[in-house]
N, C-alpha and C positions, 0 to 999 in steps of 0.2 A: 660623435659619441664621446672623444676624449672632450671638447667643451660640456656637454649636460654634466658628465663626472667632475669637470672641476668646478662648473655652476655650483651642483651638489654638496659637494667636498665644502666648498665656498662660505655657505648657507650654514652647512651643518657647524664651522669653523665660527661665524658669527654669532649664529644662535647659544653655542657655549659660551663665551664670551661676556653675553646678553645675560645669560642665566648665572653664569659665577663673579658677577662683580656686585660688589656691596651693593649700590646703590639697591638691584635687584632683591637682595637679600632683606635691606631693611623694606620695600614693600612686600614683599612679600612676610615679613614678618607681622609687620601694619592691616593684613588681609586676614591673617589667622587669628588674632586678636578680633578683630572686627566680625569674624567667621564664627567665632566665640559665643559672640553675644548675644545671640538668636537662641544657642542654648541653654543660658543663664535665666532667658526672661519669658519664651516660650516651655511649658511641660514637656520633657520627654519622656517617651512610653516604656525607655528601658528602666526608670527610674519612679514613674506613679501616672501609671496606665489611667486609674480613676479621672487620675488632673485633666487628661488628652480628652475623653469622653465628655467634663463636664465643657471644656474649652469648645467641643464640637458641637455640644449646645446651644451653648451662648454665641458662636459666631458660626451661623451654618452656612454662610455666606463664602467666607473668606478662609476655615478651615480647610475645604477639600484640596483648596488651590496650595497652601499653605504643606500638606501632606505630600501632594504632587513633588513637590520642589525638598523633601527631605527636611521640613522645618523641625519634625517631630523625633527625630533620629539624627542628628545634626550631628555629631562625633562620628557616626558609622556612615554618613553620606561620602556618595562620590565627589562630590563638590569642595568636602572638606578634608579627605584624606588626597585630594589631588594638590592645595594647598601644601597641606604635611611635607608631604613627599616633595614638592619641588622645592620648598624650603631647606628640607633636610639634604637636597642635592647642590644648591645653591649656595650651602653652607660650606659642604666639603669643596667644593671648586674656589672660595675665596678662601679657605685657609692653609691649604696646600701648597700654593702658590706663596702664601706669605711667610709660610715656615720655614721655605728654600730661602725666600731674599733676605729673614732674620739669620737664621747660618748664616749667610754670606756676611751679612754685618758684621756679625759678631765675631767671625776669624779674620775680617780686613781690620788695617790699623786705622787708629785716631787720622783725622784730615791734617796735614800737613799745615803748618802754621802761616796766616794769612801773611801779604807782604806790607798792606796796611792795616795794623791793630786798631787804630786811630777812626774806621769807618765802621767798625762793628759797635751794636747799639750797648753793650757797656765796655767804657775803656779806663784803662788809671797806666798813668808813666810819672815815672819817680829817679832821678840820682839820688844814689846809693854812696855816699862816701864808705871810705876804709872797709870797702866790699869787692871782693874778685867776681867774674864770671861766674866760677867753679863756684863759690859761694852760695850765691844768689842761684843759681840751678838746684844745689842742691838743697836748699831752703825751700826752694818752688819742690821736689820732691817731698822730703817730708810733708809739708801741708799738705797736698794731694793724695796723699796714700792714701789707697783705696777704690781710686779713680783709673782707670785707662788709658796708660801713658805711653808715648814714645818719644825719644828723645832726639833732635834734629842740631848738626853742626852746619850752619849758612856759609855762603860764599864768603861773606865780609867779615867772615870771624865771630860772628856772634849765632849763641846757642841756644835754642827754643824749646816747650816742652808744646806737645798739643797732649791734649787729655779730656775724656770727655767719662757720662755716668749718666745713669738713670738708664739703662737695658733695661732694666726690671718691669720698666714702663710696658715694654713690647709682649714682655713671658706673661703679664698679667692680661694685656688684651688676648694674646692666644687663648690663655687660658679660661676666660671669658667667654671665648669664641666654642672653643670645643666644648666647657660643658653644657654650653647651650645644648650641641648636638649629642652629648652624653643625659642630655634631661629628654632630648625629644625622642633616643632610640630608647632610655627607659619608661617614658609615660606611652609608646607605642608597647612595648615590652611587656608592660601594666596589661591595654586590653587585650593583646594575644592571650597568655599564660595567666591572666588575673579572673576571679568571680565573685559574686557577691550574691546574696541572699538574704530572702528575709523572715522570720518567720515567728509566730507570737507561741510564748510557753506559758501557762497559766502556773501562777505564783501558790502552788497548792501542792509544790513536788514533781511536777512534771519533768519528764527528761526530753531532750532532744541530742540526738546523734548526727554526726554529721558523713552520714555514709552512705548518701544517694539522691539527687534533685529532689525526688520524691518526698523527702522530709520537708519541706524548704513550702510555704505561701507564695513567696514568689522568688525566684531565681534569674539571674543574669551570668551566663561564662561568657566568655574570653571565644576570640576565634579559635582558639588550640583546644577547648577546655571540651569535652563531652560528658562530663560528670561523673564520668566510672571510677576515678582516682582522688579522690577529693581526701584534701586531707583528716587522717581520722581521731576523731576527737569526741567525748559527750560532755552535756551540760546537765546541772540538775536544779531548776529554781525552787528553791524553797517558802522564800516567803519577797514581799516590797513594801517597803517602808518609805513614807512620803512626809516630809516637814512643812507645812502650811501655814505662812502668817497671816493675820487675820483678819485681812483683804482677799485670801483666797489665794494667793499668791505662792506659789509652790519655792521652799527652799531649799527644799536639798531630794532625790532622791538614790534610794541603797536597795540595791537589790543582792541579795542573801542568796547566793549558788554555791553548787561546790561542780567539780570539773575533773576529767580525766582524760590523758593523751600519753602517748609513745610504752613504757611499762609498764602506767596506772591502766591503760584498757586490757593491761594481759593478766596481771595480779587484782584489778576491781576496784583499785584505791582512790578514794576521793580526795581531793583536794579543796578545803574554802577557799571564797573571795569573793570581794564584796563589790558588785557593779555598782559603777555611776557613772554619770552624766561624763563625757571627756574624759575618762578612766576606766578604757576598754581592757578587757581580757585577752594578752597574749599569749597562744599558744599552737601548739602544733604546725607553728608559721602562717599563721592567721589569727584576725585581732576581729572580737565580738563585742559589738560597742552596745544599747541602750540607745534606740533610738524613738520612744512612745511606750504607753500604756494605756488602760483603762480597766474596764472591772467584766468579769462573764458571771451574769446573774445562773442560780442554780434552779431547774426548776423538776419538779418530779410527777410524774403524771402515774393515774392510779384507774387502770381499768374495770369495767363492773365484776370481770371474772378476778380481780385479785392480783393481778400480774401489774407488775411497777417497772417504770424508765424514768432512770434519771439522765437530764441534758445538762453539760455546764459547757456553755458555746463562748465565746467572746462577742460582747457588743461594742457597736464603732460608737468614739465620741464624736459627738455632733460638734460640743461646747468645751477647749481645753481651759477655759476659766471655769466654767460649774461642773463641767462633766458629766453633763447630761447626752446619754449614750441611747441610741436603737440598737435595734437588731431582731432575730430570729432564732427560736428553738425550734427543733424541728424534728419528729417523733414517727416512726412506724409504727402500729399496732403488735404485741408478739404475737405469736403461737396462728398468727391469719396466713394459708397455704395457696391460697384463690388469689391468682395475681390483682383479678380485676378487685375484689374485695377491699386487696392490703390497700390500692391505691384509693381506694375510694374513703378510707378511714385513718386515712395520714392524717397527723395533726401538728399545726404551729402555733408557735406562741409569738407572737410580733408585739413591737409598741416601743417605749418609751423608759427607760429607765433613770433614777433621780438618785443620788447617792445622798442626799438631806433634801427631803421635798418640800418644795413650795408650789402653791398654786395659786395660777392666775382664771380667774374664777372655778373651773371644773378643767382645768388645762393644765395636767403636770408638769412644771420644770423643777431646778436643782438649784438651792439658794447658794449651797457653798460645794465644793471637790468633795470634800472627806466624809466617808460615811459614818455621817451622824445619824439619819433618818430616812436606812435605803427603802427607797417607794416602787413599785413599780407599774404603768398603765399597759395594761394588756389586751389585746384583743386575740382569742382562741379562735384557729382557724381549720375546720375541716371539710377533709374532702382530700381532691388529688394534686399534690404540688410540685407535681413536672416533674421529678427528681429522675424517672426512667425519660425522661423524651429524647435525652442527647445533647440538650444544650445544657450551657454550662447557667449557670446561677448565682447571684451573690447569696454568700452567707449571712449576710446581714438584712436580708428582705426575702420576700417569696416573689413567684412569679406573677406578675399582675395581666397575663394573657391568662391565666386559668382564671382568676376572679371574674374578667370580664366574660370569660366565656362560660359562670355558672359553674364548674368544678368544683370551686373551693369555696368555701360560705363561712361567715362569721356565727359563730355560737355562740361568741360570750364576749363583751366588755366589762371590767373592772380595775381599780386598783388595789394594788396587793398590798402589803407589808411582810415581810420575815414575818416568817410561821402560818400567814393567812392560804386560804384554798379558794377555789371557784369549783364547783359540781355543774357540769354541764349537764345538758337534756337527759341522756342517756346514763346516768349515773358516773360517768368520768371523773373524778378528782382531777385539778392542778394544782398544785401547792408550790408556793414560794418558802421554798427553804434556805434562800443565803446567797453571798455574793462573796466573790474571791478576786481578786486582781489578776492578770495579766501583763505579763512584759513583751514588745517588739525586741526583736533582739536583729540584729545588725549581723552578717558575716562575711569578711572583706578576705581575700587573699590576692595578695601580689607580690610576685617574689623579687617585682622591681623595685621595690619601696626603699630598702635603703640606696640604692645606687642611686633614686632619684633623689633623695634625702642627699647625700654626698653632692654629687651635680651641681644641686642649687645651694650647696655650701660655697662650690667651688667656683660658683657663678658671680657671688658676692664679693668672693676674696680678689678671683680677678678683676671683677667694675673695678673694685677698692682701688686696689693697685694699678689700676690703668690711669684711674683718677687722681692720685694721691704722689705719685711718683713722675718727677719732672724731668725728660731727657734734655740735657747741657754741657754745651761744651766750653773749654775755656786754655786759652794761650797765654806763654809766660816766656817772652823773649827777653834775653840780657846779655848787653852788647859794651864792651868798654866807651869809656865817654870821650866822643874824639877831642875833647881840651885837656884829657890828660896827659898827656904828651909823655916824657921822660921820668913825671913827675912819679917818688917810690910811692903815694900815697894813691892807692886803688878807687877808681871812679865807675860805676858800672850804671849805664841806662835801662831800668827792668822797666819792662809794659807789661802789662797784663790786660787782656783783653775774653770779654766772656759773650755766648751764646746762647739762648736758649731754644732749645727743638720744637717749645711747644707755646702755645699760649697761655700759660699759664703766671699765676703774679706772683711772688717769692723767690723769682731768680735772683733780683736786684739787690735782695740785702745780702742774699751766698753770697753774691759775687762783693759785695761789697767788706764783709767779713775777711774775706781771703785775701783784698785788694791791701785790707788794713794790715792782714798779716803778713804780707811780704814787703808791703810799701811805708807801711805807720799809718797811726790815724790821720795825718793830717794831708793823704793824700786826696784828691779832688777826681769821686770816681763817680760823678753823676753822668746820666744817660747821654749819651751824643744826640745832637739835632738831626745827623743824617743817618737814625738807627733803620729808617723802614729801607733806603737804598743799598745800606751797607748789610742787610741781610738779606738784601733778595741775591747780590752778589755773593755773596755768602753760601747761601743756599747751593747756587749752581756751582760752585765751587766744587 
């Protein structure tokens, strides 16, 4: 029993080991990146469901498999928060351990002054006439200030300074290191407690509030988030303004809201501002970006008893260079009480909308974005359009199981023009009364954002500093000159001898700098032939 326990113990002791040493760390950093990139270049459905559906089209092959394996959910998969997680465990087991041996560094002294300065890869020795000991030390002091000194008295009478610099080197790789793991508990932090939504407000005045999923076309929370709390805030768009150069070429757009949050929702008071592109609205601790548009043509249907519905729905753009947009209006009969009745005299408007039409012979499209010549091709559809069956429907089409199955029948083809009508069989009016724009509006909460914002500041500063700041050390022995003898005029042998911690290229002129200012310029402080030997001893030293 006590061998399986220490088997065990054994195992569990290596596999820690295994898991918090760097090497581990950077693959497994090399793995999440790589883990990444399936999400960048595959649709995910928390993000445009549409995108997943037409991809399951066009590859009905290698989809299902492709779904199996989490390719379409890749941030929420097991495969890749198992990743996350060992990385983020990997991380703390290597820096923990290094933050003990930099303390210990950093209260031990400099390395005692080598007994050959001569085998270290930069050296300079120089007689000093009408220079003491005490002199030449204390000249090696001054210059060094700043550096990491201690001061050494040798057997043989002579006195050494060791001194070394650049710690900063180490604070900056820590620092580097943690906020790695301070970016990966906030971008975890993010999908916990963060949500985003989407949702189109037509540019006619419409308001949207932000006080229940419910409001929201499409919504995403956070594993914490249930929607009951969302932060509260309304929007109100007014109007959208689009600048078009003459290519068609969209240059600027402005969207015209006003906004109310914290004691504008209790007092009613609006606020302007002006959306655009990369110039989201922040408030209420959430930022509403402008992420698309297009136009919801109006249309107004006129029954033979008198009774009027006006529809103004959003159509999806086909085309973000003409803007030529589908979609569907879609109309109950009033005052019909007979369930089977009401469904049988549903009516749609379907087709084709052109904001300046051009046609390729009887076939609408749209020559330029802006409405110049809004046209529209319509085909009136009645009959019953599933709207009770239970399933869900795109807004921008009807159901094509009723078509085929004879429910719903076409009555009318035409195009329209602003102000034009169609009169169907039974006395029906449709009239094309106008077209208004539409804004997608974006709403993002994370209340990780700036820590993550911070993090990746801090992530930069430490590379920098890890990269930029050279750990070196460097010795200054001065010993009198034993042909001085009795003589009163002072002879002192100063060496200076230097080291560098790291590979890096710049050691050579510091050291040569200092060599000149303790020695003169015309000492001879080029590199030793036995610099790779004399710092591997060095090293162990």
């Amino acid at each position: 029993m006590r061998d399986h326990l220490t088997t065990a113990l054994a195992f569990l002791r290596n596999t820690w080991r295994g898991l918090t040493s760097m090497r581990t760390a950077l693959v497994l950093l090399f793995l999440l990146a790589m883990a990444a990139l399936p999400g960048a270049l595959i649709p995910q459905r928390s993000l445009n469901r549409s995108e997943v559906d037409k991809y399951f089209q066009q590859h009905p092959d290698i989809a299902p498999l492709l779904d199996k394996i989490g390719m379409f959910e890749v941030f929420s998969s097991v495969w890749f928060a198992s990743i996350y997680v060992l990385l983020f465990i990997s991380l703390i087991g290597c820096l923990l351990p290094r933050c003990w041996e930099y303390y210990k560094q950093w209260r031990s002294k400099p390395v005692r002054t080598p007994r050959n300065l001569g085998r270290l890869p930069h050296h300079a020795e120089k007689t000093l006439d009408d220079t003491s000991v005490d002199e030449a030390i204390a000249a090696a002091k001054t210059r060094l200030r700043g550096w990491r000194m201690v001061e050494h008295t040798e057997t043989d009478g002579a006195r050494s300074i060791s001194a070394e610099r650049g710690f900063l080197r180490e604070v900056g790789n820590l620092v580097f290191h943690f906020a790695l793991v301070g970016l990966l508990i906030g971008l975890a932090g993010g999908k916990l407690y963060g949500y985003e939504g989407q949702v189109i407000v037509v540019a006619d005045g419409s308001e949207f509030c932000n006080s229940g999923t419910y409001n929201y076309d499409s919504f995403r929370a956070g594993l914490s988030v249930d929607g009951t709390q969302l932060s509260p805030f309304c929007v109100k768009v007014d109007d959208f303004d689009v600048d078009y150069q003459p290519n068609g070429q969209v240059a600027n757009y402005r969207v015209g809201m006003q906004y109310q949050s914290g004691e504008g929702l209790e007092t009613n008071t609006w606020k302007p501002y002006t959306l655009q592109v990369n110039h989201p609205l922040r408030t209420a601790g959430d930022r509403i970006y402008l992420t698309g548009n297009g136009y919801a043509p109006r249309f107004t249907v006129t029954w033979p008893d008198g009774q009027q519905r006006t529809g103004l729905v959003q159509w999806q753009p086909m085309s973000p260079q003409t803007m030529l947009s589908q979609g569907a209006t879609k109309f109950d009969q009033p005052g019909v009480t007979d369930e089977v009745q009401r469904r049988q005299s549903q009516l749609a408007i379907t087709g084709l909308f052109a904001p300046t039409a051009a046609f390729d012979g009887k076939i609408l499209s749209s020559g330029f974005p802006d409405l110049l010549d809004p046209t529209a091709a319509i085909d009136v559809m009645r009959g019953d359009l599933g709207l009770d069956s239970g399933r869900g429907q795109s807004i921008f089409g009807v159901d094509q199981s009723m078509v085929e199955q004879g429910r719903l029948n076409r009555v009318a083809r035409e195009n329209v023009r602003v102000g034009e009508e169609i009169r169907l069989d039974d006395g029906t009016t449709v009239r094309f009364d106008g077209v208004e724009r539409w804004a997608n509006l974006q709403v993002s909460h994370d209340p990780f954002q700036t820590s993550v914002l911070a993090f990746a500041v801090l992530i930069i500063f430490g590379l920098g500093t890890s990269l930029i700041v050279k750990r070196r050390r460097i010795w200054v022995r001065a010993a009198p000159h034993p042909e001085s003898g009795e003589s009163p005029a002072a002879r002192t042998v100063v060496e200076v001898g230097g080291l560098a911690r790291t590979d890096q290229a710049g050691y050579g002129e510091e050291f040569a700098r200092i060599a000149d200012d303790l020695l003169g310029a015309d000492v001879d402080h080029s590199p030793q032939p036995r610099a790779d030997a004399g710092t591997a001893r060095e090293r162990k030293s």
